[in-house]
N, C-alpha and C positions, 0 to 999 in steps of 0.2 A: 294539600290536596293534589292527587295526580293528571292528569290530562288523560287520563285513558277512561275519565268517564262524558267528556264531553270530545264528538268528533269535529276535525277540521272541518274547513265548509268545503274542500274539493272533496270528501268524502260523502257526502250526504245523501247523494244520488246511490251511491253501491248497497247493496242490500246485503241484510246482515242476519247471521243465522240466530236466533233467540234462543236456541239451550246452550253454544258453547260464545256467542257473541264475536265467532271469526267473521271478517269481510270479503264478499264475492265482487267478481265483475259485472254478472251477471245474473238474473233469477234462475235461470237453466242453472249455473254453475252451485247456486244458492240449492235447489232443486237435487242436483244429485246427489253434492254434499250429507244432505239429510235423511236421503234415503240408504246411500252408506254408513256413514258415522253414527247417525241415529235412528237407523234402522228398528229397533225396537220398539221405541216411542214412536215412531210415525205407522207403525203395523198396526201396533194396540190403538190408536185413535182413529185409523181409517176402518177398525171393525168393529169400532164403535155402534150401537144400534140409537140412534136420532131420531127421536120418537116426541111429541107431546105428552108431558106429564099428565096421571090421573085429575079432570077437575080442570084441564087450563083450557079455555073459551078460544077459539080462534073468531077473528072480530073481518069482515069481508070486507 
């Protein structure tokens, strides 16, 4: 088994990007990273249209 699926515990706080699994310092740095690298996937989901499907009850 390798160590590169569980992180040290001074790392636990750094936020980590989810499609390529590099570590940032920060969420800003996490942030840009994704908007460059993964530009594509974050365009397509943010013009996602988030809608209630036909039939689903919202409950107040």
């Amino acid at each position: 088994m390798t160590s590169d699926l569980v992180l040290p515990l001074v790392d636990e706080h750094k936020p980590k990007c989810y499609l390529c699994h590099d570590m940032f310092e920060n969420i800003e740095a996490l942030r840009k990273h994704q908007e460059t690298a993964h530009k594509d996937f974050v365009e397509f989901h943010k013009s996602q249209k988030r809608e209630p499907a036909p039939g689903d009850v919202t409950v107040f």
